[in-house]
N, C-alpha and C positions, 0 to 999 in steps of 0.2 A: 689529422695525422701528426704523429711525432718523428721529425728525424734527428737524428743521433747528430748529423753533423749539419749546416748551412747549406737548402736544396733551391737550385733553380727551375721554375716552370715556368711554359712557354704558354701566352695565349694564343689560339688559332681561329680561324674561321670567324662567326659571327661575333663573341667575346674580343677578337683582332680589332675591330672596323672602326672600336673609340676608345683612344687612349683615356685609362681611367686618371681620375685625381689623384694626387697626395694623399693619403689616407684611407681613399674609396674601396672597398670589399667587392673583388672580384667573384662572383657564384658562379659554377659550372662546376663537370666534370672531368676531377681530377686522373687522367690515364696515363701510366707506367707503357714506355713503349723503348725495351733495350735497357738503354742507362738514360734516357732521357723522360721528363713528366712535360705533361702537352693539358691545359686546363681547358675545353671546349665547351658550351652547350648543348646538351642534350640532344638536340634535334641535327646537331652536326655529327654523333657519336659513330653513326653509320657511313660518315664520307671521310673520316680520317683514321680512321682503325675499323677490323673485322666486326666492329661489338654492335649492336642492335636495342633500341628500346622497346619492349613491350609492356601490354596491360592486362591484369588480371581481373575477369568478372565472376565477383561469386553469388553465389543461388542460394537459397536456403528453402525448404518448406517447413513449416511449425503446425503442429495439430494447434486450433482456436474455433470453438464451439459458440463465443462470443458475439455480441453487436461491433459490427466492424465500426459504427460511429462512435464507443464505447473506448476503442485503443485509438480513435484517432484525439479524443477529447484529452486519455490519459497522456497520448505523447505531447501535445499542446502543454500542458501542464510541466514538462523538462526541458523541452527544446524552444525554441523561440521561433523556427519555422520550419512548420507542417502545411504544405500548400496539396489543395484537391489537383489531381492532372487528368488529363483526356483521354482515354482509351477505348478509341475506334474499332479495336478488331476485336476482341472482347463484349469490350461496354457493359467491365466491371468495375467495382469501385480501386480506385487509385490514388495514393498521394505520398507525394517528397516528403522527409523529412532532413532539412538540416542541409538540403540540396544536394547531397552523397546517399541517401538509400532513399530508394523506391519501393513501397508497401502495395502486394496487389491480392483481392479477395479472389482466391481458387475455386471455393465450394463452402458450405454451412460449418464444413470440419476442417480445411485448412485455409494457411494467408502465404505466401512466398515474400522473400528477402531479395531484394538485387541493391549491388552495389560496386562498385569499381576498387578495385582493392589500394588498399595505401592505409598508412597509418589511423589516420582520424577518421575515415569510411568506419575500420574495423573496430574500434571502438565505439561508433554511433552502431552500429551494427547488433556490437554483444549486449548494448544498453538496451532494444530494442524488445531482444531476445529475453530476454532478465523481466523483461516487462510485460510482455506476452505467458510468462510462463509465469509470472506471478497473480496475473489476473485471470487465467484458468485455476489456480490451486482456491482463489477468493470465490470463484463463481462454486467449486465443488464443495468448500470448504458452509458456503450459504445455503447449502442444500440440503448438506448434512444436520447444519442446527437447525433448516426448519424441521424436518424429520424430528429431532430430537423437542424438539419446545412443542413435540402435540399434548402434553400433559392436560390435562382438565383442570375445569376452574375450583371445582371440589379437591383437588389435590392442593392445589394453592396454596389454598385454605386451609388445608389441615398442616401444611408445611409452616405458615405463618402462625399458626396457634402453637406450633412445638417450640418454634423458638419465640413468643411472646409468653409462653409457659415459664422458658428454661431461663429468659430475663428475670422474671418476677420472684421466680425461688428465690434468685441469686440477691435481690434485692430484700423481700421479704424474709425468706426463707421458708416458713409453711404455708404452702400451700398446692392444693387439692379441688378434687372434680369434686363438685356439690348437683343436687340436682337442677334439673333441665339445664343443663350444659353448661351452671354458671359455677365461677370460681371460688374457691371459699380462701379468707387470707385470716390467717391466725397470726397477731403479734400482742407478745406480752398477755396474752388473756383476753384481750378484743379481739371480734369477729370482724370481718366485711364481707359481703357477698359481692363480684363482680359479675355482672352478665356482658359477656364478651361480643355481643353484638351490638348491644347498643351504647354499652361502653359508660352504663349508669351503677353505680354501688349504693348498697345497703350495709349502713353500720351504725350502731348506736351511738358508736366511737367520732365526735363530728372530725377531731384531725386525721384520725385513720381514715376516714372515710373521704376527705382530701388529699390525702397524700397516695392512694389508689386509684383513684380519679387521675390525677395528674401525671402520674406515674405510668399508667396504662397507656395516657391519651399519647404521650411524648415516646413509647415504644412502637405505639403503633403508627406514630408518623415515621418514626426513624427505618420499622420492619419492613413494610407494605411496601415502599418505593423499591427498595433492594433485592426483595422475593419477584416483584413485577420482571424487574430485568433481568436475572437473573433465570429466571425461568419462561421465558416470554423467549419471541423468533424478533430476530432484526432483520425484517423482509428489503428494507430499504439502505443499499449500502453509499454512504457519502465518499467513502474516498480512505486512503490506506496510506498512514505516517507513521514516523519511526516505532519500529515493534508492535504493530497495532493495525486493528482495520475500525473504522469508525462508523457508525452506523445511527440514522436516526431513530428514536423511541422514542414514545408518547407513557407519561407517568399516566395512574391512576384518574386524578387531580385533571387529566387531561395537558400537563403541561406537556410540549414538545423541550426534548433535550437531545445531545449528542451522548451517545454510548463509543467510547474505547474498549474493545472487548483484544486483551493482549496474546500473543503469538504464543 
């Protein structure tokens, strides 16, 4: 508080009992009574003026369709303590976090919030909530693209031939469907034939017939891995960082990598 002029306040009651040091910061509650200010502690507030302390407990329920072990692992991962607690009458799952909110499982479709109100509760509180509501949008959001990645492995396929096609024009320039599905490359007045499965060329031409070879083999290292992901389901979610939810995937090749697929 500011005052305009030089104010005096009186300690009372418990704050009374020890006279502080030179310098030492008195905490209590500062109370206006007339023309005079009276600095007490709380728990005295009620035996030297009308005024009373109370505490506020608030509730919350959140729809979570979720693995209750699922939001406890994720809040572990922000808070530094999330403790399991006892719950006899029930004898559903429960635990602290942060020692100000209490997480407790309702039913398969809701979780309730308890927490004692005050500054720092209510912000453990809204992180909670932020966190709950973001691990429902990942759980619908996973559903949606398996649904969508049912595509077939012949669609793939002809998706990775269009743009292994639209490389090689761009490289070449002529060329064209020749028979049984192989590619014919015109440069300069040499021929190559590419047969796109196996990835072997016919040309009389021996540098043309190098330079399609190598050229083919380095597109389709470069395509295939990008078409896989790209079109493929990320059944398996690792965990969600800034703009992104990441998710493990297995290439062609068999390697396992991490996919960032962004917001």
């Amino acid at each position: 508080m500011y005052f305009n002029s030089e104010k005096m306040a009186k300690t009372i009651g418990r704050l009374a009992e020890k006279t502080p040091e030179v310098g030492e910061t008195v905490c209590g509650l500062l109370v206006k009574k007339v023309f005079t200010y009276q600095i007490m502690a709380p728990d005295d507030l009620h035996v030297f003026s009308q005024l009373s302390t109370a505490n506020s407990s608030q509730r919350i329920t959140i729809a979570y369709s979720g693995a209750f072990g699922v939001l406890k692992h994720r809040l572990k991962q922000i808070f530094e303590s999330v403790e399991s607690l006892p719950d006899e009458e029930s004898e559903r799952p429960v635990f602290c976090v942060h020692e100000r909110l209490t997480v407790k499982y309702e039913s398969e479709k809701h979780i309730s919030l308890h927490w004692r109100s005050d500054p720092i509760s209510d912000m453990v509180s809204d992180s909670v909530v932020a966190l709950v509501l973001n691990i429902s949008r990942e759980t619908a959001r996973v559903v949606v693209e398996s649904e969508e990645a049912t595509k077939t492995e012949e669609e793939n396929n002809k998706k990775a031939e269009e743009v292994i096609h639209a490389l090689l024009v761009s490289l070449f320039g002529d060329v064209k469907f020749g028979e049984n599905g192989k590619l014919v490359i015109s440069v300069d007045g040499n021929v190559a034939h590419l047969d796109k499965q196996s990835g072997n060329v016919e040309s009389v031409n021996e540098s043309l017939k190098e330079r399609v070879r190598v050229a083919f083999q380095r597109i389709q290292n470069a395509v295939k891995p990008i078409l896989y992901l790209s079109l493929s389901s990320f059944p398996q979610c690792i965990g969600t960082r800034g703009y992104g939810t990441v998710y493990k995937a297995e290439l062609p090749n068999g390697r396992v990598i991490a996919v960032k697929k962004l917001h």
